[in-house]
Each structure stands twice: as structure tokens, then as C-alpha cells.
N, C-alpha and C positions, 0 to 999 in steps of 0.2 A: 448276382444279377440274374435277373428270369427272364425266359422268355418272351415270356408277356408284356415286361417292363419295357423291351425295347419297339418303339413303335416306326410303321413303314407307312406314314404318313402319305409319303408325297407316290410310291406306287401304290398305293390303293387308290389315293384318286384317279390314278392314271388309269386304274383297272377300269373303275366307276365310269368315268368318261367314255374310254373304249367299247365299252359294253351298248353307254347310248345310243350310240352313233353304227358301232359295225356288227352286222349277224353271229360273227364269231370274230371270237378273242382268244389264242393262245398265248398261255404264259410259258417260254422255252427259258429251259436253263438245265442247270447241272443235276444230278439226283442230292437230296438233301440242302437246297438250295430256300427252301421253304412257300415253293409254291403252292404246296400243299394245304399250308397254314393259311396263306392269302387267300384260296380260294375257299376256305372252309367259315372266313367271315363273311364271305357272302350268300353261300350255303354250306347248311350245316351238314356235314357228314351221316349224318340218317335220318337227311331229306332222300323222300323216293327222286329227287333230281339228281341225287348225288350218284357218282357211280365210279367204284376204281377199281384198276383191271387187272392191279395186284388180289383185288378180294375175289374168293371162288362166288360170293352170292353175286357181287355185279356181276360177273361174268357169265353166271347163268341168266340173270336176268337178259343180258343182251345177248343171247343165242340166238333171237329171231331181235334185232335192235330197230329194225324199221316199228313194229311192233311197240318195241317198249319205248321210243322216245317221240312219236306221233302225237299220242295226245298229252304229251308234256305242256306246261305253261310255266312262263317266266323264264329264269337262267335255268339253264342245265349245265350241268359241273362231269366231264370226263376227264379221269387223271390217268396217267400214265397211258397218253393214247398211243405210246410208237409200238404198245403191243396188238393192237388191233388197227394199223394202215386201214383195213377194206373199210370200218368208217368214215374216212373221208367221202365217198361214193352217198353213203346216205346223208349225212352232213350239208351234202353239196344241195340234196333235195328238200329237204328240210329248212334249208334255209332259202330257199326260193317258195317256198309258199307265202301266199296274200290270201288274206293278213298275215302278217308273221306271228305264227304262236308263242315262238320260244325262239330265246336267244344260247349261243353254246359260248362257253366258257371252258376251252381243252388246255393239258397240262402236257408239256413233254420233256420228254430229256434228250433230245438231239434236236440237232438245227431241223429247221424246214427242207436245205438242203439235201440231207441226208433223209428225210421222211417226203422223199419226190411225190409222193401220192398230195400229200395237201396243197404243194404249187402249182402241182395239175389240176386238182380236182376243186380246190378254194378258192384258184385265181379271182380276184375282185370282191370277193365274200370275207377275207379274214385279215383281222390286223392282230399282228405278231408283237409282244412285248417281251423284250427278253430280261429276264430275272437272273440276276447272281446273289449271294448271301447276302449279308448284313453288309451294308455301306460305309465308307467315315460320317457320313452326314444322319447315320439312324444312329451309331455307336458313339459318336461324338466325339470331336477332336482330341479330346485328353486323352483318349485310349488307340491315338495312332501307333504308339510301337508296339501294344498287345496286338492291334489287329492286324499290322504290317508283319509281326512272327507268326500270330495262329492263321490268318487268314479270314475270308469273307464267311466260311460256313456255319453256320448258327451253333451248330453241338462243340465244334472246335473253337470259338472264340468263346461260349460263353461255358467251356469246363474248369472245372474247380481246380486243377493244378496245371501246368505248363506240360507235365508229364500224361495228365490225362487226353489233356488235348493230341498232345504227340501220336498217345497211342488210339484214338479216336481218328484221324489221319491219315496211321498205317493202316486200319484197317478199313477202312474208305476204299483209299488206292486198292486192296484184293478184294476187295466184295467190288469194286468196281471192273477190274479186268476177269475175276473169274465169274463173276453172275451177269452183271448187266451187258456186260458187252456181246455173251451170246444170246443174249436173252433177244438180242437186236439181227440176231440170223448170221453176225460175222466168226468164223472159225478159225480165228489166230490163235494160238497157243498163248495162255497168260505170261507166262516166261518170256518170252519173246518181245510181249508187247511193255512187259515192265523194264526189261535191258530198252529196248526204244524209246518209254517214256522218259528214263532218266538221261542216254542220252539227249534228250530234245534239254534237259535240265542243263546240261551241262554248255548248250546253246543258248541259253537263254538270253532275252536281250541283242543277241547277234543277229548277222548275216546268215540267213539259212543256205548251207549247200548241202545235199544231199551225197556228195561222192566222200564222207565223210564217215557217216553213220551209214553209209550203205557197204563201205570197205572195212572198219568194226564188227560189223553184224554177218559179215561174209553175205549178205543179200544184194539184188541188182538197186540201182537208184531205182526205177520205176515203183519197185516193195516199196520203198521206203518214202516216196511221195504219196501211194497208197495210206502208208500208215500214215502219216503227219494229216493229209485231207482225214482219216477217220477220227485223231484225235480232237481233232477243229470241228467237223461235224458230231462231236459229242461233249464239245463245249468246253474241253479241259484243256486245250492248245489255243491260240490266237495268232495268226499268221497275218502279221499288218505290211499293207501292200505297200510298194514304195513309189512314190510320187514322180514325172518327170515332167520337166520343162521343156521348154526351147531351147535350151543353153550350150553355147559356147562351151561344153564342159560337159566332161562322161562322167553320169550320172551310173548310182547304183540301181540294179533291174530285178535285185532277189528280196525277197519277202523277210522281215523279221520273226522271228517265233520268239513268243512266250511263253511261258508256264500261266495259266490266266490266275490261278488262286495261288498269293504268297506262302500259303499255309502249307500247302502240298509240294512247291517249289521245295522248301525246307527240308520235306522229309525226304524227297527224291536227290537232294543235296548232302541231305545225314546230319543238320543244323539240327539240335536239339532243346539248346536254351537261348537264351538273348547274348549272352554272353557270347557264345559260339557263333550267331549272325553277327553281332559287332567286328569278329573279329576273322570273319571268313573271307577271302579272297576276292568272293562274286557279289559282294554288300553291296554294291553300286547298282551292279546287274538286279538284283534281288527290289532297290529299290526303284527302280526307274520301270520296272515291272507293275509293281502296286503303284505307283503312282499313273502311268497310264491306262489302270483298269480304273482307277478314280476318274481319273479324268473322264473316258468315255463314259461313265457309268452315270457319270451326276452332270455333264454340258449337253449329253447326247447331241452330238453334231450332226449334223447332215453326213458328210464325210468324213472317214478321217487316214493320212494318208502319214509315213516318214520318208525325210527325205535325205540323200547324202550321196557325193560326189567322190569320185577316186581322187579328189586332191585333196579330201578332207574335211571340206566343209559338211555339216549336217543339222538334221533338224529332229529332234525326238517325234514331235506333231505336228502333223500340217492340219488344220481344222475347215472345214467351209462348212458356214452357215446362213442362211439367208441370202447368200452372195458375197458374204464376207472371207478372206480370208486371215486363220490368225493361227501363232506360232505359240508352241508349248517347249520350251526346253528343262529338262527336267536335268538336278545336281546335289550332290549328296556333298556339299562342301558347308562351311559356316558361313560364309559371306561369298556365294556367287559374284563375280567380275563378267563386265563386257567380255568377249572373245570374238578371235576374226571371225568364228565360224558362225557366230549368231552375227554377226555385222553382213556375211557373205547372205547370210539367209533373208536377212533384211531386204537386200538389195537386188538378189536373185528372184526373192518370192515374191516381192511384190506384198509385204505382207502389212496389212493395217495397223495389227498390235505382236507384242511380243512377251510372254509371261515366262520367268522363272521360279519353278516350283521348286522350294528346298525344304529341309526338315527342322528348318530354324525357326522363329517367333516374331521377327520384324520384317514390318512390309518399307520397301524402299525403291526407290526409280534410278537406273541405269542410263538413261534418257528419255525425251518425249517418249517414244514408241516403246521403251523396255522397263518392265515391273517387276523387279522380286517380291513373291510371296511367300510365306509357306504353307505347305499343304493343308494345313489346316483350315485355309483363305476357302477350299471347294465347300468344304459342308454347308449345305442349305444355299452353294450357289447357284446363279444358272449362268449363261453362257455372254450374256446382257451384263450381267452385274460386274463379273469379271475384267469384260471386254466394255467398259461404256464406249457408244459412239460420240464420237463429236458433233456439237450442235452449230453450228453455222448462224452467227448471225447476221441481219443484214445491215450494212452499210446505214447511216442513216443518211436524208439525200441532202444534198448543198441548198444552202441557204442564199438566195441570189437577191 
């Protein structure tokens, strides 16, 4: 399978779109993520628009940047902008001119967050698209368990052997802590930050406490909420916040961590072939992972929250969209069953619908509100299709 073969259909409209409408569009995601790619069919790579700040020639060309991107027309394409922040400043001005000459189209590998200069300096000027690898819905459902082992990264799911992809992976992970991470101005030691990424592996799916991995590591918890906000700010953690109600009931108040890409999860776990993920310990953990990067990745919610009480009950996703609220429970069984704690969720949440996602092939209802699917139900869906609303009809009136 090529590269080329697999197509990202439905974000490049999205690109397309965003470009109409807002002055600047950043594509944010991980490094190797393939925003690169996306942004190179819109311009080509040695258009004078084009400009990446890994290359020594853009970089000289933007030495004086006010200069070189004035009298630009059309999109202008800057990649790897978190190594040049002081652009945002001119960005800001550029895209306040009338008429608008040119629209910008920036690439980055760390949240906005973590790049405070563009929230400051773009507020109301940029809309943020975040990009992860290849999707279930671009790779297609029959390749859920290659891409739930290799993960979302393009060079890792579509390598020639299980073992290449492995060591494509490994070496991700240290070209990622020993290059990019200072290339970002932070001076942690690689070592250190690869003993914390794999604990955070070894949390996966859980309840984050930091007096854990902070008494391991011999560091204070405040280090160690440091690191987890830096790996979330660079896209490779996901820390999903937990939802509270009114309720009659002490609710949990600490954040989940994931590992956001399955593929990486693995090797920071030492899972090397399918065989070894079938029959690992944290397979549950591992898959309740990928399936909530699916989910947010293809409903794009409004919100999206979990939720779970010290008596037990819990909710993998809580979603709001439109003003809807709707429940995601995810289950690595053959035939999911009702449980009190989707009944408690029911009733506590207030919740419209309620979907169970599993790794099986038949779609079945649990009751009015409750649907099992299996994952493979997300590809090409959106949040509507999954969730129909009810259509109310009316009465019709007495005949007197």
C-alpha cells in the first residue's frame, strides 16, 4: 500500500473550507503526522509561497519575513512554525490588511497552548485544525487491528513488515525526545523524559495521580504535572478531563491520561507483535485508547468529557454537541451486555443516546437508548448518523 493510495478526503475539505472563510489556518499535530503532505497539495513545495523552517534556504529567505511575505498572493504555506514564535507578530499584521492579499496556511507540532504567542497574538484571526495520522475511516475498517498495533502514523502503519514498523516507532520516540523536544527550548534530559513517558504508559487509560510517578522518579509531583502538561502540549499525551454533575454522589475530580497514538503506546509497553497485544495484560487499556482517539477524531464533538463516581459507576465519554448530550462506552468483549453502570449513566446523565463500541461485526440494541456497534460503524461517520435524532410527529387533530 502507498502513500498516495490512501486518500484524506474529508480533512482536506476541511482544510479547503477553513482557508475560505479564516485568514489563518493552522494544521497542529504531532511531527510525522502528515501535515506536511496536506499542505503540499495545496501548495507545492517549490512554490516561492512555500516556506519550511527546517530548510536553511527558507530560513534565509525569512531573515527580514515582513519583507518576504508582503507582497505574497494567494495561500502561503509555513511549516514547522514553533521554530520561529516571533511570526506570529507579523502574521498578525498581514492579516489585517484590506484587501487581504494572502491567506496563511501554518503547520505545527505543538498545541497552540504551548505556542502562547499565537493565542495572543492571532486571537480572532486563526482557526486551528488538529491533524493526527491516518484515521480508521481513510485506512478502512478491515485494517482495524493493523492500525489499532501499528498506530495512526503514516510510515508506521503503512511499513512493509510488523518489525519495520516496530523499529520506525523506536526511533520516532528518540528522535522525538532527543531532537524536537529541544529544538522547542525545553531542557529535560532524554532519559528522564523516556522513564516518564513510559510511566504515563503504564497509566494508561487510568486515573491520573501524580504522587506515583513522582515517588518512582524521586521528583516532586509539581515536575511531574510539568511533564504530563508538556507531553499534552506536544500532542503525544491526552489528558481527558472528568465531567461533574449535581449529584448525590462523589464523583471522580482527576484527569485520565492516554497515550494518544496506539502504535507508540506498544513500544513504550514492549508489545511487538499482535500476538503479544492479544495477549498482554493492558489489551483492554490499549484498546479503549484507539477507540477514543477514533471517536474524537471522526464525531469531532463540541466537548468531550469522562465520567465516574467512587461507587463505581462510569462513562468512557460524555459528548456534547449541538446541545445534545450523548454517551460512548467502549468494551473489548464479544457480545457487550446492559451493566448497572451504563443504566447509572443513563439516568445520572441525563443522556439522549448511548453507543457501545466493540471489536465485533454486529450492530444490535440493548434498549431504546442503548446501541452496540462495532468500531468499524465510525468510518465515514459523523456524529448525526450515529446518534439519529428523533423526529416528533404530530398528533393528527380530532375529527368532531
Amino acid at each position: 500500500m502507498l502513500l498516495a493510495m490512501i486518500k484524506r478526503t474529508r480533512l482536506q475539505a476541511r482544510i479547503t473550507r477553513a482557508l475560505k472563510r479564516s485568514r489563518i489556518v493552522a494544521l497542529i499535530g504531532p511531527r510525522q503526522s502528515g501535515k506536511t503532505t496536506l499542505a503540499r497539495q495545496i501548495v507545492p513545495s517549490n512554490s516561492t509561497n512555500y516556506f519550511d523552517l527546517e530548510d536553511p534556504a527558507s530560513l534565509a529567505r525569512l531573515s527580514q519575513p515582513m519583507t518576504a511575505l508582503e507582497e505574497l498572493r494567494g495561500i502561503v504555506v509555513i511549516d514547522e512554525i514553533q521554530h520561529r514564535p516571533d511570526l506570529f507578530q507579523v502574521l498578525r499584521v498581514l492579516a489585517d490588511r484590506k484587501p487581504l492579499r494572502a491567506r496563511f496556511l501554518i503547520l505545527g507540532s505543538a498545541s497552540p497552548n504551548l505556542l502562547r504567542q499565537s493565542s495572543e497574538s492571532l486571537a480572532g484571526r486563526i482557526e486551528t485544525i488538529p491533524v493526527g495520522g491516518f484515521s480508521l475511516d481513510e485506512v478502512g475498517a478491515s485494517s482495524v487491528n493493523r492500525h489499532w498495533q501499528r498506530g495512526e502514523f503514516p510510515l508506521s502503519f503503512l511499513a512493509r513488515t510488523n518489525d519495520d514498523s516496530f523499529a520506525w516507532r523506536q526511533q520516532f520516540i528518540q528522535t522525538f525526545l532527543e531532537r524536537d523536544v529541544p529544538q522547542l527550548g525545553i531542557n529535560i534530559p532524554a532519559p528522564a523524559l523516556l522513564r516518564f513517558w513510559t510511566m504515563v504508559a503504564h497509566c494508561h487509560a487510568n486515573i491520573w495521580n501524580a504522587a506515583d510517578p513522582a515517588r518512582s522518579l524521586g521528583i516532586g509531583e509539581s515536575t511531574v504535572r510539568r511533564y504530563l502538561d508538556l507531553f499534552t502540549g506536544l500532542l503525544v499525551v491526552r489528558q481527558l478531563q472528568p465531567w461533574h454533575e449535581n449529584l448525590n454522589k462523589r464523583q471522580v475530580k482527576a484527569p485520565k491520561v492516554y497515550i494518544r497514538d496506539s502504535g507508540l503506546l506498544h513500544v513504550l509497553l514492549g508489545i511487538r507483535t499482535e500476538k503479544e497485544l492479544f495477549t498482554h495484560p493492558r489489551i483492554g487499556a490499549s484498546w479503549e485508547g484507539y477507540a477514543v482517539e477514533e471517536v474524537l477524531s471522526q464525531l469531532q464533538p463540541d466537548q468531550a468529557y469522562f465520567w465516574a463516581t467512587h461507587q463505581g459507576a462510569e462513562l468512557d465519554l460524555l459528548l456534547f454537541k449541538n446541545g445534545r448530550r450523548l454517551g460512548i462506552e467502549i468494551k473489548r468483549a464479544d457480545a457487550p451486555t446492559l451493566t448497572p453502570s451504563m443504566r447509572s449513566a443513563l439516568a445520572d446523565l441525563k443522556l439522549e443516546k448511548l453507543i457501545v463500541l466493540y471489536p465485533g461485526s454486529q450492530e444490535y440494541e440493548l434498549e431504546p437508548r442503548v446501541r452496540v456497534l462495532p468500531i468499524g460503524a465510525l468510518a465515514g461517520a459523523t456524529i448525526d448518523a450515529l446518534f439519529p435524532k428523533k423526529h416528533r410527529t404530530r398528533a393528527a387533530p380530532e375529527v368532531r
